[in-house]
N, C-alpha and C positions, 0 to 999 in steps of 0.2 A: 209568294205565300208557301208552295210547297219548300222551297229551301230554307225559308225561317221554320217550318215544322221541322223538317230534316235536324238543321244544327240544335233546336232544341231540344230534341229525341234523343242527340248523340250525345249533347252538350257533355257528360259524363264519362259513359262507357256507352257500348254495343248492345245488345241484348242475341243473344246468340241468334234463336228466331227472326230477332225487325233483322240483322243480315240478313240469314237466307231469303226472305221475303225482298229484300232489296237487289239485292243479286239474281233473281229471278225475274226482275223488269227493270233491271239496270238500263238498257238500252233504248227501252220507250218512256226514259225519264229524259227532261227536260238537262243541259250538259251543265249546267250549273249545280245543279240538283245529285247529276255522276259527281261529279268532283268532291261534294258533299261527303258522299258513300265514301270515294275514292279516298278523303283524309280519314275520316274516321275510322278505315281499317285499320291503314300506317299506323294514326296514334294506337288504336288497341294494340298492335304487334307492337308499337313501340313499348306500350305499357306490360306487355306481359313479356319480351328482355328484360327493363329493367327489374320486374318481381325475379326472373330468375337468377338476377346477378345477386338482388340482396339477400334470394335465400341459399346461394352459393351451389345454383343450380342453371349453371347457365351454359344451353346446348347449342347455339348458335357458334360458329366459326367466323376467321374475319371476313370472307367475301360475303356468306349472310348476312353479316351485321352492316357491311357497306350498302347493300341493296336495301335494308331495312330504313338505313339514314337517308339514301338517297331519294328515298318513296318521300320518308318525312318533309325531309328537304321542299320536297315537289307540291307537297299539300300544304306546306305553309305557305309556299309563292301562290298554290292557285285555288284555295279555297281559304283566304285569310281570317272570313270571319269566322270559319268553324275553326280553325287553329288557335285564334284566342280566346274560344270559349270553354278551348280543352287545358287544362292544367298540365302540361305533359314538358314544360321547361325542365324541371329537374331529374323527370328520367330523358330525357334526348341527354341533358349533360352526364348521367351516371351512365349510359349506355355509350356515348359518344366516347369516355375516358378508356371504357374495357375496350372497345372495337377498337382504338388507337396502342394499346398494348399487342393488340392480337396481328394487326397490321405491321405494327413495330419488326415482333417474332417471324412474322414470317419474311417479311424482307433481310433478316441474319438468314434465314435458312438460302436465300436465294442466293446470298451471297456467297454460299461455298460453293456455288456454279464454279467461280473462278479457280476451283483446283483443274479444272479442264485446261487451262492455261496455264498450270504448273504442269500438267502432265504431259502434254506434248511438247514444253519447254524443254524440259528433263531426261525426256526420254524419248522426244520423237526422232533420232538420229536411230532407230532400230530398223525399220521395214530395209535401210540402206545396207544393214551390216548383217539382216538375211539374204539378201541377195547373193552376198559372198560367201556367207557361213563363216561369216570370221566376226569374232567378238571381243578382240583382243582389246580394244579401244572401249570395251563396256562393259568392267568391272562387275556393275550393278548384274550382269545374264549368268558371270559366271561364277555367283554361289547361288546354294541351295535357300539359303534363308538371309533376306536383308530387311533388315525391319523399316527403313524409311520407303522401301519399295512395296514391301507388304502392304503397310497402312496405307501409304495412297493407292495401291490397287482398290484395297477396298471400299475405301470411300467414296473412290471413282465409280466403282461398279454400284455402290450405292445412288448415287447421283445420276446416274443416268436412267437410274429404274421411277425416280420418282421426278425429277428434271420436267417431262411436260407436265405433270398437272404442278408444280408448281410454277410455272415459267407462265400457262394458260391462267391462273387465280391472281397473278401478280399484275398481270396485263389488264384484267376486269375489273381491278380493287381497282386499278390506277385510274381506269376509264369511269368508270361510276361514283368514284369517291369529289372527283372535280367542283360540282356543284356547290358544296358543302367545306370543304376538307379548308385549311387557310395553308398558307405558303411553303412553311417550314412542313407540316404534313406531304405535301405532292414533292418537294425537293424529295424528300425520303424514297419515296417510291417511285419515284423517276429515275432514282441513282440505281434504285434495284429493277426496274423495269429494265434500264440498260442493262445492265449486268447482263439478265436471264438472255437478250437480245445478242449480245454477242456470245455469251456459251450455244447459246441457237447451232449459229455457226460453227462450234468448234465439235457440235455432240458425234456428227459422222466419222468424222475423224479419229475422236478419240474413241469411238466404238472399233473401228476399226485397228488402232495401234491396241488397245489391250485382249483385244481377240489374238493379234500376232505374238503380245508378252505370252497368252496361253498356250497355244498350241507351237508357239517354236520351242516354249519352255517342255512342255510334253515331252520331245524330243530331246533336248540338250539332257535333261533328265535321266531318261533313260539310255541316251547314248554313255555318261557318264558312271551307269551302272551294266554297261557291256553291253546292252539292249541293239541291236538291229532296230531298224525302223519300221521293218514289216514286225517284232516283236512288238514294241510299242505302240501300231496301230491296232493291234489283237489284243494290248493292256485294258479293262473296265474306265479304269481312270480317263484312260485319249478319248472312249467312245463318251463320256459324261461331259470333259471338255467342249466335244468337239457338239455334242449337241445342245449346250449351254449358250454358246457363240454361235450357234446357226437360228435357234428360239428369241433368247435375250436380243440379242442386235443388229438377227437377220445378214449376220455376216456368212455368205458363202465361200469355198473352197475356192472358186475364181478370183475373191477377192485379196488372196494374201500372194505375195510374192513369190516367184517361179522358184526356186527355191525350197520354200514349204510346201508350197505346190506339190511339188516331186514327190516328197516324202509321204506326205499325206495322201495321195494318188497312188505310190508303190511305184513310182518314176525314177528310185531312188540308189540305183546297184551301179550305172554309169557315174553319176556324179558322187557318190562314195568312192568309188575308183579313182577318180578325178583327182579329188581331194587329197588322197590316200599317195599316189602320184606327180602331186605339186611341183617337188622338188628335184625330181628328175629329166629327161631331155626325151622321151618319150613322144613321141608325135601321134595328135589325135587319133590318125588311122590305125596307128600300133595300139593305143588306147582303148579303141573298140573292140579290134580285134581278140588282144587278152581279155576283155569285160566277155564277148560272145564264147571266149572259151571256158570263163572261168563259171557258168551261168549254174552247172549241174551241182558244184560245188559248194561249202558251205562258205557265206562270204564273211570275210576276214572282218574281226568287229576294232573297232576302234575308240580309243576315250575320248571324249571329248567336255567341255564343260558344260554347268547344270544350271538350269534357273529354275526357283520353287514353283509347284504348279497352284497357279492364280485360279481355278473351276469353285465350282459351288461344293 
């Protein structure tokens, strides 16, 4: 009896009041009677989406609108007679149509994950050619301005700032849309679910290689315009860098290669020697020993080549 009052109260709309009144003894109702309550919200929410798609007012996102469908979904399997007593077929379908656009969009966005896999394709043979300070094999470090490395920097850098919360909304559309969604829908977002799943794995990685494009670039930079390295770490520009790449991706100074290390640390007067010395027959010991002499002195600057600085 109480449940035929219920769906014939609701059989319409809500009345804002009989909610709160029902919601307030929601749980010392009878659970037939919850279920009641329970659909009749769904359809209201359903029915006020779709008022706001037709007055081209519609504030919902696609994981809201998933959980919205999914609610619906749920009160048609378990309060069926108050589902057909509500008119609500033609906004489930007007709602259903926008949430499958907005789904659609956001699974392209997921899919430019995979420049993370261009990017360490492309250019992960660096952290190997710091270690030596030799770039001769990497065209791309030594100008100042390459426009296909510009633009994937920054797309990259883009992507990783917004990467989990899109990778986390792709995984919950996926999981909550199941109920409802038919075949050709879940292929969709399973192909981008993967996606976001394997850039998962690539994101440390690639945080870490365009932390090394910035701060080695710091350096090649300014070694190219005469700069010392102790210069360059007293530049505005290195200290912007350098704490762009310690904030954004919690990448620390331990973590680049001994090499940058050096420089960045002010480790860097022996192995500028070093380097400077290549091509001579000089033995380490002699090596040191001129570095220890030459310490008071101003040390000899040398050119080297440039890569654009990648910083905010």
């Amino acid at each position: 009896m109480i449940e035929a009052f219920s769906i014939n109260a609701m059989s319409k709309t809500t009345e804002a009041t009989f909610c709160e009144a029902a919601l307030s003894m929601h749980d010392c109702l009878p659970l037939s009677v919850q279920r009641v309550f329970d659909a009749a919200a769904a359809f209201d929410s359903l029915k006020s989406a779709a008022d706001g798609i037709r007055e081209s007012n519609n504030q919902l996102g696609a994981l809201e609108m998933t959980l919205l469908l999914s609610k619906v979904k749920a009160a048609e399997d378990s309060a069926q007679t108050m589902a057909a007593a509500r008119e609500h077929k033609e906004d489930a379908k007007l709602v259903t149509t926008h949430w499958w656009l907005k789904v659609e969009s956001h699974a392209v966005k997921c899919d430019r994950a995979k420049i993370l896999s261009t990017l360490l394709k492309k250019y992960g043979d660096l952290p190997e050619a710091i270690k030596t300070w030799n770039f001769e094999k990497l065209p791309w470090m030594t100008v100042e301005h390459d426009a296909e490395r510009d633009k994937l920097g920054q797309d990259v850098q883009e992507i990783l700032m917004v990467f989990p919360t899109w990778s986390s909304v792709m995984e919950r559309i996926g999981k909550e849309m199941e109920p409802f969604a038919n075949k050709e829908m879940l292929k969709v977002v399973c192909e981008a679910v993967a996606t976001t799943r394997t850039a998962a794995t690539q994101v440390q990685e690639a945080k870490k290689l365009m932390a090394n494009m910035i701060m080695a670039g710091q350096f090649l930079q300014g070694e190219k315009k005469g700069k010392t390295s102790e210069e360059v770490r007293n530049m505005p520009d290195y200290a912007n860098a350098l704490k762009y790449v310690k904030s954004a991706w919690k990448i620390q100074v331990s973590d680049f290669p001994s090499q940058l290390q050096d420089r960045m640390l002010g480790k860097d007067i022996l192995a500028e020697t070093a380097a400077a010395s290549s091509s001579s027959t000089t033995t380490p010991v002699q090596l040191a020993n001129e570095t220890a002499n030459d310490l008071p002195k101003k040390k000899k600057q040398r050119k080297t080549l440039v890569m654009d600085d990648y910083g905010p």
